[in-house]
C-alpha positions in Angstrom: -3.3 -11.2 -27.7 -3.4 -7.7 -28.0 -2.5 -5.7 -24.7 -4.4 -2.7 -23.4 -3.4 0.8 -23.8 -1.8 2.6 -20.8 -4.3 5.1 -21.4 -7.3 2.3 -20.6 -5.2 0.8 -17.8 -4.4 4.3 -16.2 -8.7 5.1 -16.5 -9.7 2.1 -15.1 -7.2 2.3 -11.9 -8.4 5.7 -11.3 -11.3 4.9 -9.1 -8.9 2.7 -7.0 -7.5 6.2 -5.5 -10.7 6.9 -3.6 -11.3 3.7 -2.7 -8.2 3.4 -0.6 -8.4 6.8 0.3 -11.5 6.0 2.0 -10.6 2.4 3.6 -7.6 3.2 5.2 -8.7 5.6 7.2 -11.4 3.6 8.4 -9.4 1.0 9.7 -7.0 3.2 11.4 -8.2 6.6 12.5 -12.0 6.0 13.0 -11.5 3.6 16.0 -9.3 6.2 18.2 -11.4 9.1 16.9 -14.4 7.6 18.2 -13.5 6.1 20.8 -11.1 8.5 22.2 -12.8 12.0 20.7 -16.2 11.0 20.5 -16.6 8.8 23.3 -17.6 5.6 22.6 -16.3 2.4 24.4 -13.6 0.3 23.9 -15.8 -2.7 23.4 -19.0 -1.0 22.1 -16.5 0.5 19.2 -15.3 -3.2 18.5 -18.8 -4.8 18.6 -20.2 -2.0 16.3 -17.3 -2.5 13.9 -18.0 -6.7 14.0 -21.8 -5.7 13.5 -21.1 -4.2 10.2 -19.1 -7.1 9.0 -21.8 -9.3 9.6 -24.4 -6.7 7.6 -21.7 -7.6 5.0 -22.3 -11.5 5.4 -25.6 -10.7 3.2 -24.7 -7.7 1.4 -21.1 -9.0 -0.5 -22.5 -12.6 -1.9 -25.8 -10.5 -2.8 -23.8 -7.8 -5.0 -21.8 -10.8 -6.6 -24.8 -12.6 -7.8 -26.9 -9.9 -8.8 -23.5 -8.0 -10.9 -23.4 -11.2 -12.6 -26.6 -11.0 -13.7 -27.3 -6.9 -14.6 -27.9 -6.2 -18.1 -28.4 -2.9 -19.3 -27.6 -1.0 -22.7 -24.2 0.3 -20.2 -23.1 -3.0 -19.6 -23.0 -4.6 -16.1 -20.5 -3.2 -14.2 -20.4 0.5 -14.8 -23.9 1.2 -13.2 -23.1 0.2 -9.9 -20.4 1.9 -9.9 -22.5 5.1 -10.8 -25.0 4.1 -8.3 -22.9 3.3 -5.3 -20.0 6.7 -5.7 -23.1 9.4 -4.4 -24.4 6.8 -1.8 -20.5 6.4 -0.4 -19.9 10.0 -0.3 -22.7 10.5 1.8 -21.4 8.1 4.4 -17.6 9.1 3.9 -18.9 12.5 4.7 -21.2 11.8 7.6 -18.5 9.2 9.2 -15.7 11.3 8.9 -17.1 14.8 9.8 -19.7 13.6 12.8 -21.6 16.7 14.5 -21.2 17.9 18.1 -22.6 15.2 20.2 -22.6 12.1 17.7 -22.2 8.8 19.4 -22.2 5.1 18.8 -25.3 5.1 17.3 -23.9 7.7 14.5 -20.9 5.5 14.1 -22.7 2.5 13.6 -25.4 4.1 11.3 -22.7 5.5 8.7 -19.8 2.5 8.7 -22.7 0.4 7.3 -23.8 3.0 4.5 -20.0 3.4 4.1 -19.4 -0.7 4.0 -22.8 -0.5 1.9 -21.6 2.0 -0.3 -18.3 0.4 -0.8 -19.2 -3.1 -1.7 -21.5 -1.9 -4.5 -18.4 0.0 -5.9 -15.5 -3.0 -5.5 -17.2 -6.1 -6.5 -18.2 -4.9 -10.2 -15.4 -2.7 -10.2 -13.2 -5.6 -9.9 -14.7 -8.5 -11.7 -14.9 -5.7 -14.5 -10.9 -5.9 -14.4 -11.0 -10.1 -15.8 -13.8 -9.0 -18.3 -10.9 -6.4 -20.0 -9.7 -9.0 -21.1 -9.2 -13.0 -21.8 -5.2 -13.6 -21.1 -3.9 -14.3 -17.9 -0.8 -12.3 -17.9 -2.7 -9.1 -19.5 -5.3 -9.5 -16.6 -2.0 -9.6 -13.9 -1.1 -6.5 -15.9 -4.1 -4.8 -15.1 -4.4 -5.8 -11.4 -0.9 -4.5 -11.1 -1.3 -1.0 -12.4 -4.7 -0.8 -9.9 -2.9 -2.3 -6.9 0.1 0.5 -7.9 -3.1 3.5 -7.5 -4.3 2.2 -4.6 -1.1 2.5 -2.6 -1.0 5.8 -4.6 -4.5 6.5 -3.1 -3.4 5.1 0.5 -0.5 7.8 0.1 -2.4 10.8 -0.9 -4.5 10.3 2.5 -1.0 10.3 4.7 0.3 13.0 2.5 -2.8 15.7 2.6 -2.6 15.9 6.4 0.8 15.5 6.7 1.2 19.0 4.7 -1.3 20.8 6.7 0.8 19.2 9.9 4.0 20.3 8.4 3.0 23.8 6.6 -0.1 25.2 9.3 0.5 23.0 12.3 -2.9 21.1 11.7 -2.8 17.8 13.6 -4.9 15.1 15.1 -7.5 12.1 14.0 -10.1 14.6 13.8 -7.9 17.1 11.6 -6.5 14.4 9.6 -10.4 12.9 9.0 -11.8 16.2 8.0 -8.8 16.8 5.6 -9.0 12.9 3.7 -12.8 13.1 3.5 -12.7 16.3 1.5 -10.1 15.4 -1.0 -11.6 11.5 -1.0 -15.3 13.6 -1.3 -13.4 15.8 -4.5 -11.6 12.5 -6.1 -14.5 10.5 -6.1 -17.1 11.5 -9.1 -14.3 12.6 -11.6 -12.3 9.1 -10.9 -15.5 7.0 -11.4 -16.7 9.4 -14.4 -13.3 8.5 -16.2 -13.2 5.0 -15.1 -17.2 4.6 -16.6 -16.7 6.5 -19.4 -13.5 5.9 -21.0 -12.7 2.1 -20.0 -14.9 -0.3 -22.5 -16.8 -3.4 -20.2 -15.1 -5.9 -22.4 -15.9 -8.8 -24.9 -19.3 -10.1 -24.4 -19.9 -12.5 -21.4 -23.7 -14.7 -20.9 -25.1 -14.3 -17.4 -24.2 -16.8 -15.0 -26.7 -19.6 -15.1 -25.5 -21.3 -12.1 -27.8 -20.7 -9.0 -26.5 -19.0 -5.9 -26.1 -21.8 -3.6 -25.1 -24.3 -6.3 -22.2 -21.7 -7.0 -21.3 -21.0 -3.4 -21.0 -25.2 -3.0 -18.9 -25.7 -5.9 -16.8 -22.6 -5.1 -15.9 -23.7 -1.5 -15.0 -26.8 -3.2 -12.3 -25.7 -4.8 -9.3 -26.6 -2.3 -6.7 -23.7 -3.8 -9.4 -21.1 -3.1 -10.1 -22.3 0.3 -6.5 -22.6 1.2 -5.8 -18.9 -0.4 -8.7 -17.2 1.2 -7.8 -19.0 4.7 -3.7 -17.5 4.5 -5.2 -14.0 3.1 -7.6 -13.9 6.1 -5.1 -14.7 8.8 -2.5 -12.1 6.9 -5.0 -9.8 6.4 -6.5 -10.0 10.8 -3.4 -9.4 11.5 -2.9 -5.9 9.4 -5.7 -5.0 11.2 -5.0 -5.8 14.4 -2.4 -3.3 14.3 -4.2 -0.6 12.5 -6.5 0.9 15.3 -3.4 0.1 17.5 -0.9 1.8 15.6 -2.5 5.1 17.1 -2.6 4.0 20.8 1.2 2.8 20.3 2.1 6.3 18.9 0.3 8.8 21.4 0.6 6.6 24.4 4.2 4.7 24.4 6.0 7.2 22.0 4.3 9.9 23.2 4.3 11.4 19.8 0.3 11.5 18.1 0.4 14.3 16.0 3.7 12.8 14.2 1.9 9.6 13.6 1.2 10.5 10.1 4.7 11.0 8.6 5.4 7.1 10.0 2.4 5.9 8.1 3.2 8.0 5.1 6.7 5.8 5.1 4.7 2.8 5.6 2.7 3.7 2.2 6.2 4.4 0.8 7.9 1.4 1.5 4.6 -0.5 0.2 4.7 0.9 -3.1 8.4 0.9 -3.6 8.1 -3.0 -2.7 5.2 -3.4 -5.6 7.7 -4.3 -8.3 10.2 -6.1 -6.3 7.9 -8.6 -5.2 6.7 -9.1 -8.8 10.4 -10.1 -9.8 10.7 -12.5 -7.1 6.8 -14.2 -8.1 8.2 -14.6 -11.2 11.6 -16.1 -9.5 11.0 -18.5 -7.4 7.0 -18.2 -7.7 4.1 -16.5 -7.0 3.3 -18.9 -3.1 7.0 -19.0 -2.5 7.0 -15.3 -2.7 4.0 -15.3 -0.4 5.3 -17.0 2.0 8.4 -15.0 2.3 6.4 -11.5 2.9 4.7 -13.3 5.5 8.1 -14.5 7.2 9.9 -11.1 7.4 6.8 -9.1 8.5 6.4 -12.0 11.1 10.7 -11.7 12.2 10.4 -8.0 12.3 7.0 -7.2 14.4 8.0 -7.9 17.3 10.7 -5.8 17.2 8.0 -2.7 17.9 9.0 -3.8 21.7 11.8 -2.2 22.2 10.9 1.3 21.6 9.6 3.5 24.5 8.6 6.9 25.2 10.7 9.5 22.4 12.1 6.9 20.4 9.6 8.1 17.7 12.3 7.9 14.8 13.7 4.5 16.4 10.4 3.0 14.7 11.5 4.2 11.0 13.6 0.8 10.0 10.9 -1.3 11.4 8.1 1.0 9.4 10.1 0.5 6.5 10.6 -3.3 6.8 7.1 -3.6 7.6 5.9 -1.6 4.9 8.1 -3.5 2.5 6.6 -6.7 3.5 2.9 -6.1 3.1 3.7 -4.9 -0.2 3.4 -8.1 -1.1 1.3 -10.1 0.9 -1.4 -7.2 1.4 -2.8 -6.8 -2.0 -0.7 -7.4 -4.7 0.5 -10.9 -4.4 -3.1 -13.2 -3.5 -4.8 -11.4 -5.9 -2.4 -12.1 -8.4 -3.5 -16.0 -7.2 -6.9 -15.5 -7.3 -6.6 -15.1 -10.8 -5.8 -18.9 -10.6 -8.4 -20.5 -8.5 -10.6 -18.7 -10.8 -9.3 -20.2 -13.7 -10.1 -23.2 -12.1 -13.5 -22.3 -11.4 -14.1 -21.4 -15.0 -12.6 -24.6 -16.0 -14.9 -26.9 -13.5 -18.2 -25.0 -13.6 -18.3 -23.5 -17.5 -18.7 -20.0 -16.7 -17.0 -16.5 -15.8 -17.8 -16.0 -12.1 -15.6 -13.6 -11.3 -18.1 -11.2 -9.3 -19.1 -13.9 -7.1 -15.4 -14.6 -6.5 -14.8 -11.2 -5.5 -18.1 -10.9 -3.6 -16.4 -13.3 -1.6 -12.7 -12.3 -1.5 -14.3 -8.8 -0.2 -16.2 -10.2 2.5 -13.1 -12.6 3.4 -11.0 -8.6 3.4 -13.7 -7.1 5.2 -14.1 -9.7 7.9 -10.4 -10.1 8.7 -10.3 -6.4 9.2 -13.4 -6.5 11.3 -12.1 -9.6 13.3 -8.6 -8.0 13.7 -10.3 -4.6 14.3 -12.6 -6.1 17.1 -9.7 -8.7 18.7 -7.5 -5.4 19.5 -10.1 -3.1 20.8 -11.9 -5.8 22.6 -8.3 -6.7 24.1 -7.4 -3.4 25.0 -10.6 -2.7 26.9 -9.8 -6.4 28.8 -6.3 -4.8 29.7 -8.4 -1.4 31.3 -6.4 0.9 28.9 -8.0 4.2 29.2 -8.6 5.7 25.2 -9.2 8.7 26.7 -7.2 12.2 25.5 -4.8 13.1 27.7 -5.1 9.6 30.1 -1.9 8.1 31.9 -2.2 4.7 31.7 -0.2 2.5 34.5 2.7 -0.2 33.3 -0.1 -2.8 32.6 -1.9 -1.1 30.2 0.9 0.0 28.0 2.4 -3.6 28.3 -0.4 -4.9 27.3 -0.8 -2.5 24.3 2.5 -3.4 23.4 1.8 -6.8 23.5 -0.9 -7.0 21.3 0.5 -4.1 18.9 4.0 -5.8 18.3 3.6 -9.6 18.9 0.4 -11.2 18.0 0.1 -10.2 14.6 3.2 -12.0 13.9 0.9 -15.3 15.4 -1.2 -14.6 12.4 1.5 -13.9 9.7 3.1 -17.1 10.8 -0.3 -19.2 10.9 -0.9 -17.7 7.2 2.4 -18.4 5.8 2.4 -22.2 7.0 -0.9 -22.4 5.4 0.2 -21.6 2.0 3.4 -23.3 1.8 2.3 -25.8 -0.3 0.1 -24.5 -2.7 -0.7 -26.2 -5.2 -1.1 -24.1 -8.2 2.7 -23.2 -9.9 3.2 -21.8 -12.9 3.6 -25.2 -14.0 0.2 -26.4 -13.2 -1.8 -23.4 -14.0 -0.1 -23.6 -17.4 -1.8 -27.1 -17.0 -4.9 -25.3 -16.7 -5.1 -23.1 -19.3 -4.3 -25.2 -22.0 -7.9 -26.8 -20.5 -9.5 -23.8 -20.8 -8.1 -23.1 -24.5 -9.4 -26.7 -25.6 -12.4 -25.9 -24.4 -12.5 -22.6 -26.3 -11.8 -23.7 -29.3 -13.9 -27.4 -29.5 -10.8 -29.6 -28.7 -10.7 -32.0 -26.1 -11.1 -31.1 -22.2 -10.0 -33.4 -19.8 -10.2 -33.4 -16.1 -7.4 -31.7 -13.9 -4.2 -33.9 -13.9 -2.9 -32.7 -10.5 -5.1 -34.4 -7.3 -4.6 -31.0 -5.7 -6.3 -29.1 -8.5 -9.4 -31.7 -8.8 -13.0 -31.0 -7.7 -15.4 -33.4 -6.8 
């Protein structure tokens, strides 16, 4: 099998950059901004951000299934990606740079053109990555090198504000919104105008035949996609749990907001420097064993957030780092290097390539865990009567409960995700299992049914 150039796999990773630039921000400064600057509610902020998820509900499995089946003389993938960029900016711009006066309504308005905007961008953008092409381990290749841009993007949005901190003394949600939306706003069209117009769509695939809710039956049968989305969901509410936190724990225990970006630009650090590391040990002792170990150490080293109090800002480094490491490989790189699998599977049970729909629902599986987390940790902190407010002194049971929830219940969910996991059943073994299946079939020979009861559909 021939392997893609660097040149391709560089072009098509490109638009990663401002998609990461634009969701990380989301999850972790637009809460306090809002809530604290703008002045929305704890729980109307967590209510409007569940609200948007469930838009979603109907919005993700509806850009699956209609990706699958666009044909135009482009292709299928690249003119949603056209489409959505303009209709994102617009939000990005609107959400991140509010007028005087803008409330909850405003809020809610633009996270659903941004969440609009952003699933008509990721679902073709990454089915179009198991369309480059046919091999399993060139198609872990290219996930790799996009994962690698979109820490690179998550960077770039600590980095930008973090220079205007360090060089002009330019701090704050509001400084550090103004400052990613821009560059994100400058990135976006030449990203997307290299990804469209130097990466080719791939060999030719037939539209999916299958209908909608036939599809969704037969894809929720499939056990090792129900057991991976289930882990990635827990793993994934409790990232989010702490990102709108992470904030609060900064200005209000450390006593230190304006600094809070140079702890989550070590964070990003620490994520991409883990990248490759946790590649080795997939290949090592395998891809769910690994899994199961980022879980464990994020899990062990959360709760260790507790002991820090007010001005032990630089305390917090080794457990950033540790962190950081950790969801290296459990946040991104690691499942979807899985969800290559279960897909295989799918492919092998149902006939056809239907990866969009996958990914429609992997993205509203992401989504939801971040709205859930998102929602569970304002929702809590509003049942605690923390006041958000700038400038507020908040008694001992506030902050403990802040603590709380910022340094031990995520670990709850890291635990519950890992345990789930443990025994997948697809190793490197068994998917080898599969794709000899899926080569037969290819090439006319004989197909028989999965071997492995774990692996079998109904």
């Amino acid at each position: 099998m021939q392997t893609l150039k660097r040149s391709t796999l560089f072009h098509y990773s490109l638009t990663e950059v401002p998609l990461m630039m634009s969701i990380f921000p989301a999850l972790v400064f637009i809460p306090k901004f809002y809530t604290s600057e703008m002045g929305v509610p704890l729980a109307l902020a967590a209510n409007i951000i569940l609200a948007v998820r469930i838009f979603d509900l109907v919005n993700d499995p509806l850009m699956g299934y209609v990706s699958d089946r666009t044909e135009t003389r482009w292709g299928r993938r690249r003119p949603w990606l056209v489409l959505a960029a303009p209709i994102m900016m617009i939000g990005i711009y609107n959400l991140f740079m509010p007028p005087q006066g803008a409330g909850a309504l405003h809020m809610l308005t633009w996270m659903m053109v941004v969440s609009a905007g952003t699933t008509m961008i990721l679902i073709p953008y990454y089915a179009w990555a198991a369309e480059l092409s046919p091999d399993y381990n060139e198609r872990s290749r290219i996930t790799g090198w996009r994962s690698m841009m979109g820490v690179v993007g998550s960077l770039v949005a600590q980095l930008a504000p973090a220079l205007a901190l360090l060089l002009f003394g330019i701090g704050g949600s509001a400084a550090v919104l103004e400052i990613v939306g821009f560059t994100m706003l400058a990135l976006m069209p030449v990203c997307v105008l290299l990804t469209v117009t130097r990466v080719p769509e791939g060999g030719a695939r037939e539209r999916s035949q299958i209908p909608v809710w036939r599809g969704l039956k037969l894809m929720f049968a499939n056990g090792p996609f129900k057991r991976l989305v289930l882990s990635f969901m827990l793993g994934q509410a409790g990232l989010a749990i702490t990102a709108p936190l992470y904030l609060f724990f900064i200005a209000f225990v450390l006593g230190a907001e304006e600094q809070a970006i140079f702890m989550l630009t070590f964070f990003y650090l620490a994520n991409f420097a883990a990248i490759p590391l946790w590649v080795r040990a997939s290949a090592r002792i395998g891809k769910h064993r690994a899994y199961v170990a980022s879980y464990a150490l994020i899990a062990a080293v959360h709760p260790f957030y507790m002991l820090l109090e007010a001005g032990d800002f630089w305390w917090m480094l080794p457990v950033t780092l540790a962190t950081g490491f950790a969801a290296g490989g459990f946040s991104a790189m690691l499942p979807n290097s899985m969800k290559a699998d279960v897909i295989d599977l799918d492919s092998l049970q149902s006939g056809e390539n239907r990866a969009a729909q996958f990914f429609s629902v992997w993205s509203f599986t992401f989504k939801s865990a971040a709205a859930f987390g998102a929602w569970l940790a304002l929702a809590s902190l509003a049942l605690v009567s923390f006041d958000a407010a700038p400038n507020a002194v908040n008694g001992e049971g506030p902050l403990l409960g802040l603590r709380l929830l910022f340094a031990v219940l995520p670990s709850v969910f890291y635990l519950l995700a890992g345990a789930i996991v443990w025994n997948y059943p697809i190793t490197e073994a068994r998917h080898a299992e599969l794709r000899a299946q899926l080569e037969a079939r290819r090439t006319g020979g004989n197909v028989s049914a999965c071997t492995h009861p774990g692996l079998r559909l109904p």
